[in-house]
C-alpha positions in Angstrom: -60.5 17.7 -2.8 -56.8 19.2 -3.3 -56.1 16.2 -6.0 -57.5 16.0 -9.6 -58.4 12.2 -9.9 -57.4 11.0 -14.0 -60.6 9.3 -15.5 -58.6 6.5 -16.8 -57.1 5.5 -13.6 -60.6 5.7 -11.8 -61.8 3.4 -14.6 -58.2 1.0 -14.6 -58.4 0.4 -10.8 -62.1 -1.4 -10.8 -60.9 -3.3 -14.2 -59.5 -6.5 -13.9 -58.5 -8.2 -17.0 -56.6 -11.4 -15.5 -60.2 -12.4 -15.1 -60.7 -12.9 -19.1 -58.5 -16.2 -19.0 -59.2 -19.4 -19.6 -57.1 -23.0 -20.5 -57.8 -24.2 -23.5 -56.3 -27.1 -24.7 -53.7 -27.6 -28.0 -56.2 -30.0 -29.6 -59.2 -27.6 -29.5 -56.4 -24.2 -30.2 -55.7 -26.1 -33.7 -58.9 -26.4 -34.6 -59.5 -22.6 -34.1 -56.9 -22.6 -36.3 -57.6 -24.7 -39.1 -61.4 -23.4 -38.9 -60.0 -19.8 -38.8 -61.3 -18.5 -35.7 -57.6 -17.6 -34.6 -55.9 -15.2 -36.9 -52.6 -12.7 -36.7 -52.4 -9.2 -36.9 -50.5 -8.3 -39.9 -47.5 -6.8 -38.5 -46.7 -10.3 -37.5 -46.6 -11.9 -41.1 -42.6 -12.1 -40.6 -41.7 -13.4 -37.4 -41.2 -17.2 -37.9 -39.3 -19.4 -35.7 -36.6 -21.7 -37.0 -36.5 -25.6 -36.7 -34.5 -25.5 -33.6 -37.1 -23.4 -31.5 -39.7 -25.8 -32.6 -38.4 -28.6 -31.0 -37.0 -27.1 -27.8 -41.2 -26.1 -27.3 -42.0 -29.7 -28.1 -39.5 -31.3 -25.9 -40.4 -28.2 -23.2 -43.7 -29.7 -23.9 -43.5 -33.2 -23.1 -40.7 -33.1 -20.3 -41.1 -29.6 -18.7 -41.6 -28.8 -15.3 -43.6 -26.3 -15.6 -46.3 -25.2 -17.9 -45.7 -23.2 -21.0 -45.8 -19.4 -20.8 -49.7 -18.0 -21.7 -50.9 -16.9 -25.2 -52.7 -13.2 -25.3 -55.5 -12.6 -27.8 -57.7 -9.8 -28.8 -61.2 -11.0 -29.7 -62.4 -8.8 -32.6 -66.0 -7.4 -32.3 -65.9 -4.0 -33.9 -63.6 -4.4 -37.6 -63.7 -0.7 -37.9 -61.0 -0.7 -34.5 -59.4 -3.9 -35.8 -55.7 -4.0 -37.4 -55.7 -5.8 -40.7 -55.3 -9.9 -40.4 -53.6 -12.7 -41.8 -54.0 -16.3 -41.8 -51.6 -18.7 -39.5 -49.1 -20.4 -41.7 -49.4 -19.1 -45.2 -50.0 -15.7 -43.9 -52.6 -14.8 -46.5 -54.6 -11.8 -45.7 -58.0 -12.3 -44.5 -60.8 -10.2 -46.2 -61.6 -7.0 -43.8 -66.0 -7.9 -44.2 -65.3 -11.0 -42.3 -62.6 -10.3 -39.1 -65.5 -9.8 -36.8 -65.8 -12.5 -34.3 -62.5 -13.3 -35.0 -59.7 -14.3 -32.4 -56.3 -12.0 -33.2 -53.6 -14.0 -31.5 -50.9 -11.1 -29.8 -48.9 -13.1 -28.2 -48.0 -16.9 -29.0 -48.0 -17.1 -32.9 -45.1 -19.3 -33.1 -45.5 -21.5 -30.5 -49.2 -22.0 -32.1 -47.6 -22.3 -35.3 -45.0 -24.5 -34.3 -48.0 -27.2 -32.5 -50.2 -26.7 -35.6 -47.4 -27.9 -38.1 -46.9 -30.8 -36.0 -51.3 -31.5 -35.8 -51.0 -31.4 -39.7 -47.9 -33.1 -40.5 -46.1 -29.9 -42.2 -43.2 -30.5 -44.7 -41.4 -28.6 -42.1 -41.7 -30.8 -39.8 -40.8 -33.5 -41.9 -37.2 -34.7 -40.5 -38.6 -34.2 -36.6 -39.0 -37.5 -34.6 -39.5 -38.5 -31.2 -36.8 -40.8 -30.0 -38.1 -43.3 -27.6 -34.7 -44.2 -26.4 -33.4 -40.7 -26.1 -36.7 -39.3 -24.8 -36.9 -36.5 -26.3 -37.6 -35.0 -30.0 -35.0 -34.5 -32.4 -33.7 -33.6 -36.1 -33.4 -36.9 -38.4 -33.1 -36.2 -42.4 -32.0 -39.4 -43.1 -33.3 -43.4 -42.5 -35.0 -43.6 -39.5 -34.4 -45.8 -36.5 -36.7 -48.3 -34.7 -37.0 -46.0 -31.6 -38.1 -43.2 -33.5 -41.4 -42.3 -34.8 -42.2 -38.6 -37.1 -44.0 -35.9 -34.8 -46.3 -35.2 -37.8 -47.9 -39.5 -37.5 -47.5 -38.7 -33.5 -49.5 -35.6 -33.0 -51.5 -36.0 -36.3 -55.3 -34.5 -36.1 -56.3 -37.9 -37.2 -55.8 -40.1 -35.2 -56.3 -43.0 -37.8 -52.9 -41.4 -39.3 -51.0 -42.5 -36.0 -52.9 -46.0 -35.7 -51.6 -46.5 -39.4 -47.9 -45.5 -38.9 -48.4 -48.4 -36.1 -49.5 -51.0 -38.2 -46.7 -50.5 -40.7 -44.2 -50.1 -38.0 -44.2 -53.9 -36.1 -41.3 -52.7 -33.4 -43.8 -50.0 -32.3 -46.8 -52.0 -31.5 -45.1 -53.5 -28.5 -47.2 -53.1 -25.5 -45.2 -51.1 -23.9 -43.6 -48.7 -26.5 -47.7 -48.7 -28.3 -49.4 -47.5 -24.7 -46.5 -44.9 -24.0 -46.8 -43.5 -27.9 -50.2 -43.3 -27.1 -50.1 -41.6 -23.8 -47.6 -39.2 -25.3 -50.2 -38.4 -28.1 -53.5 -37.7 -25.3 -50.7 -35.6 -23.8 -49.9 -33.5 -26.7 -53.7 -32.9 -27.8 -55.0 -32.2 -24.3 -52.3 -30.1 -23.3 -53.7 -26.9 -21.8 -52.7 -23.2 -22.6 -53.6 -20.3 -20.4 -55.0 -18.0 -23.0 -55.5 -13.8 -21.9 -58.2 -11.9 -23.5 -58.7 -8.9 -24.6 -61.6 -7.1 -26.9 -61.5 -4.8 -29.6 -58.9 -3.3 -28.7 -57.4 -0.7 -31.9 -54.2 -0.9 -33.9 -52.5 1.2 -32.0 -53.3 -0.4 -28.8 -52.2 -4.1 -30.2 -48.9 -3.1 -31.2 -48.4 -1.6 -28.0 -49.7 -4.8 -26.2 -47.2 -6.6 -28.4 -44.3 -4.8 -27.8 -44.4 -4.6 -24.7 -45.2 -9.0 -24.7 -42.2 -9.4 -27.5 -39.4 -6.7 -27.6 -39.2 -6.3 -24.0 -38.1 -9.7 -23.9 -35.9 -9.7 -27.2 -38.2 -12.5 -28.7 -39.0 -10.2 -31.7 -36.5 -7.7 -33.2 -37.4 -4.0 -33.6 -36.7 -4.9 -37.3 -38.9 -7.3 -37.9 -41.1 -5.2 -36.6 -41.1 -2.2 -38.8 -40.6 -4.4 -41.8 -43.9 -5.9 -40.6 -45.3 -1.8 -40.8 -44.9 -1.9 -44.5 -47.5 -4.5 -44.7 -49.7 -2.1 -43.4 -49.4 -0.2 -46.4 -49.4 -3.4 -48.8 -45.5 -3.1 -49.6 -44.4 -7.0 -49.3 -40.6 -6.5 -48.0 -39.4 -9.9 -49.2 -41.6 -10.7 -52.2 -41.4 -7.2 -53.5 -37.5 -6.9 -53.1 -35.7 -9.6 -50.8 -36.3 -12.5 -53.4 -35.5 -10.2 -56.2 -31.8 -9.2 -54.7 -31.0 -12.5 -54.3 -32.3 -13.7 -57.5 -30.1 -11.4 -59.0 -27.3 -12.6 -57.3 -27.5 -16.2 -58.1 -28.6 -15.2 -62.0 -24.9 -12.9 -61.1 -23.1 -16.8 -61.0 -21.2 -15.4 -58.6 -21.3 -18.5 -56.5 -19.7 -17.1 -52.9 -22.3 -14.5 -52.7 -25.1 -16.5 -52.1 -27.2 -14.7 -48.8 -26.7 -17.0 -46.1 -30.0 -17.4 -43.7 -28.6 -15.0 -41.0 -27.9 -11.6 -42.8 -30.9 -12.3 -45.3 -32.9 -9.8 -44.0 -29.4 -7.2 -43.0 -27.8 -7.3 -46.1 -30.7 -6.0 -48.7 -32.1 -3.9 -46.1 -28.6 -2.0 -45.7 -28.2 -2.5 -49.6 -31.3 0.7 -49.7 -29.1 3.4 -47.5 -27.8 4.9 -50.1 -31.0 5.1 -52.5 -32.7 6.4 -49.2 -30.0 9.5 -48.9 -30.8 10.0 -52.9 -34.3 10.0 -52.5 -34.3 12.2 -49.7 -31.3 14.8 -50.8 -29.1 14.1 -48.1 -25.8 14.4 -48.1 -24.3 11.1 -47.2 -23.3 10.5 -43.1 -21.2 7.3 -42.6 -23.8 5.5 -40.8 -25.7 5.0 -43.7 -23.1 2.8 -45.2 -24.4 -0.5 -47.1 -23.2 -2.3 -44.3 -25.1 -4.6 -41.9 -24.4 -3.0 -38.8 -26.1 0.4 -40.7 -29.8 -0.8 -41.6 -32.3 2.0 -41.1 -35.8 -0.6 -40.8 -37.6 2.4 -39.0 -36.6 5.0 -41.1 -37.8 3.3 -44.1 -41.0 2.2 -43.1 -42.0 5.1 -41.8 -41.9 6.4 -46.1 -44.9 5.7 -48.0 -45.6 2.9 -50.4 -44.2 5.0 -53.6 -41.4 5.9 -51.9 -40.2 2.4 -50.3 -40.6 0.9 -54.1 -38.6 3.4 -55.4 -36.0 2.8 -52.8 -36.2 -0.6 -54.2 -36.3 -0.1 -57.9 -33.5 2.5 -57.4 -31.4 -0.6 -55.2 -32.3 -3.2 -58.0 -31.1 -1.6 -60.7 -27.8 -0.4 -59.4 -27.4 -3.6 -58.3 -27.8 -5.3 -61.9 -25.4 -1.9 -63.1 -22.4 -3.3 -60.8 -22.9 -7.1 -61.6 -22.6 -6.2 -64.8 -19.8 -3.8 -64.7 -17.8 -6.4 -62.5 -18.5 -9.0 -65.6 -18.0 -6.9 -68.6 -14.9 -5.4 -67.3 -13.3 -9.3 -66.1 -12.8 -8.2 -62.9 -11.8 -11.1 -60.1 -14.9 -12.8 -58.8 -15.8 -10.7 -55.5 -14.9 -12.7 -52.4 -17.7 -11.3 -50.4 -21.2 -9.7 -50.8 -19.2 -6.4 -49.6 -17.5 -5.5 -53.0 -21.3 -5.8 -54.7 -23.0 -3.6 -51.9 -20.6 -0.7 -52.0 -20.0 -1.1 -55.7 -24.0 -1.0 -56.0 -24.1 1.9 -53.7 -21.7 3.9 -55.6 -24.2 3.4 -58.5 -26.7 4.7 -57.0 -24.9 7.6 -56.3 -24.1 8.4 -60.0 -27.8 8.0 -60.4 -27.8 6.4 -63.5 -25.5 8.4 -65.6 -23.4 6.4 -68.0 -20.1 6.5 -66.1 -16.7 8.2 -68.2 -13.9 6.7 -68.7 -12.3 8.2 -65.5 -15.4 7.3 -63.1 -14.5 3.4 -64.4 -11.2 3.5 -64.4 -11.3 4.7 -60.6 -13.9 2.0 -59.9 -11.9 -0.8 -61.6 -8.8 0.5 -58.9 -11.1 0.4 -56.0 -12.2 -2.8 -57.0 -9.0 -4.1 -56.9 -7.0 -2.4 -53.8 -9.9 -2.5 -51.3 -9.5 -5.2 -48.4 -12.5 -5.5 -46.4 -11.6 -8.8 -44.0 -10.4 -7.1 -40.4 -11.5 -3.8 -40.5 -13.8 -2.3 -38.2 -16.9 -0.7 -39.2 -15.8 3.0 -38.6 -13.3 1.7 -41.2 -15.5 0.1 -43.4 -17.3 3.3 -43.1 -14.4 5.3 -44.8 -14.2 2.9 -47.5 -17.7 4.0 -49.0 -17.5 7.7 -48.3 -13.9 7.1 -50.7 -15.6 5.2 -53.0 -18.6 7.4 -53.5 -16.3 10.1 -54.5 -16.7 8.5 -57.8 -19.5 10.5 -59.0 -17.1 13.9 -58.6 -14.8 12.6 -60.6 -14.5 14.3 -64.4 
């Protein structure tokens, strides 16, 4: 035979693993996950939907078409090929001697999530209500109306919770409105998921698997996902540094600074370039510019636990040295988080060195003349490789 026939292939073309599926319903997959059968792999600790996705599932849930796309999970028989897990919800990590047996859930965390916060009546979930008269579920935080009943008493695990909220409701135990509430409940609970299975499959293998399920459709962001890699090496991204930064900031007073929920994770994480070119003796390149547009997720997880919490310890410090320099010197409030980045990256570049009277007296100018609103990143870029120019100065 002329052609060399790959082992793999000859294996991969009698293996069919669309035949490991099964429906399962919602009420028996929040079971699993209350009793703990169904866990997460670590490297997805981070990825959390927000409010808004929850109830476009639910409502996709109750009025779609068409049946929700399929979760994929690796069933865990050999721990020594297994990548370390975490609970659904609080994320805890879940003792290595006991993952065997264990379902690792690849593909499908939030929308589990999302269902189990409404089976146990989350706080989350708190202001989320089905409106009869609107049909659909939506966000009420304040008094709610006759029509509208909390998804947490609708879709509660026990069912005596629902038939309660009933009886203290009188305008719900109409007929009518009681059977539909009802039917809407059964619906919920017995509501089936096609779930795909795979076995034992190794780290390397499940981050591939969920790559390929998540970034190739832009559900997860490659950031997320090498933030999630620090895990792996028991470095806790926002506990270890995230909450800190903007702990600092608030204790700063300066009230317009406050991280809003969009750059949370962009701003800090661009806040370490400049520790990372320290640490590494590079000579600064714009693109590593404490700007959002800049952050280096990959590079930095791919540094070892030392390393990242000294990028941290290095980024924490400089930026208590420019809160306080901006106070103790009366400068202006800074209209954006921009002034404390750069002025915090400049810090980092004196390395700790108690500044002369030159190096503040160039800082205090900076501080004053430099516009940031309107200029494009290339020129944002410029105005840190000026400012760091500060440590040359005598």
């Amino acid at each position: 035979m002329n052609i060399k026939i790959n082992e793999k292939l000859d294996f991969f073309s009698n293996f069919d693993p669309t035949k490991e599926s099964k429906p399962i319903s919602l009420g028996n997959l929040c079971k699993d996950i209350e009793g703990g059968k169904l866990t997460l792999p670590i490297f997805q600790t981070y990825i959390r939907w927000k409010t808004n996705k929850s109830i476009d599932l639910l409502n996709f849930q109750l009025n779609g078409k068409a049946a929700v796309s399929p979760i994929s999970i690796n069933i865990i028989v050999n721990k020594k090929l297994a990548v370390p897990q975490v609970s659904f919800i609080n994320r805890e990590q879940i003792d290595s001697n006991t993952i065997s047996g264990r379902h690792s859930v690849n593909d499908g965390q939030q929308r589990l999530s999302c269902n189990y916060k409404a089976y146990t009546d989350h706080e989350e979930f708190k202001n989320i209500v089905l409106d009869i008269t609107k049909g659909e579920f939506i966000t009420n935080a304040g008094v709610l109306k006759k029509s509208q009943i909390p998804v947490g008493k609708l879709y509660n695990k026990n069912p005596k919770v629902f038939e309660q909220y009933l009886k203290d409701h009188k305008h719900l135990q109409e007929f009518e409105v009681q059977n539909l509430l009802g039917r809407v409940r059964n619906k919920f609970l017995s509501y089936y998921y096609t779930v795909n299975y795979a076995r034992d499959l190794t780290e390397e293998e499940q981050r591939e698997w969920f790559k390929v399920l998540n970034l190739a459709g832009s559900k997860v962001t490659g950031v997320e996902v090498h933030l999630t890699d620090m895990l792996i090496k028991e470095v806790d991204f926002y506990k270890e540094y995230v909450e800190k930064f903007q702990e600092k900031l608030k204790e700063s007073s300066f009230k317009t600074l406050f991280v809003k929920k969009t750059t949370e994770i962009s701003i800090p994480l661009a806040a370490l370039n400049p520790a990372y070119e320290i640490l590494k003796g590079k000579e600064h390149t714009n693109n590593f510019s404490p700007m959002p547009s800049d952050t280096k997720a990959s590079l930095i997880s791919k540094l070892d636990k030392r390393e990242i919490r000294k990028l941290f310890d290095m980024t924490l410090n400089a930026l208590a040295h420019a809160i306080k320099f901006i106070n103790h010197n009366f400068l202006e409030e800074p209209k954006r988080i921009d002034y404390l980045t750069y002025l915090l990256g400049a810090f980092v570049f004196i390395e700790g060195k108690e500044i002369n009277e030159k190096q503040k007296e160039y800082l205090i100018k900076w501080y004053n003349d430099v516009d940031f609103p309107k200029k494009d990143n290339g020129f944002r870029r410029k105005i840190f490789e000026r400012l760091i120019q500060v440590k040359e100065v005598k």
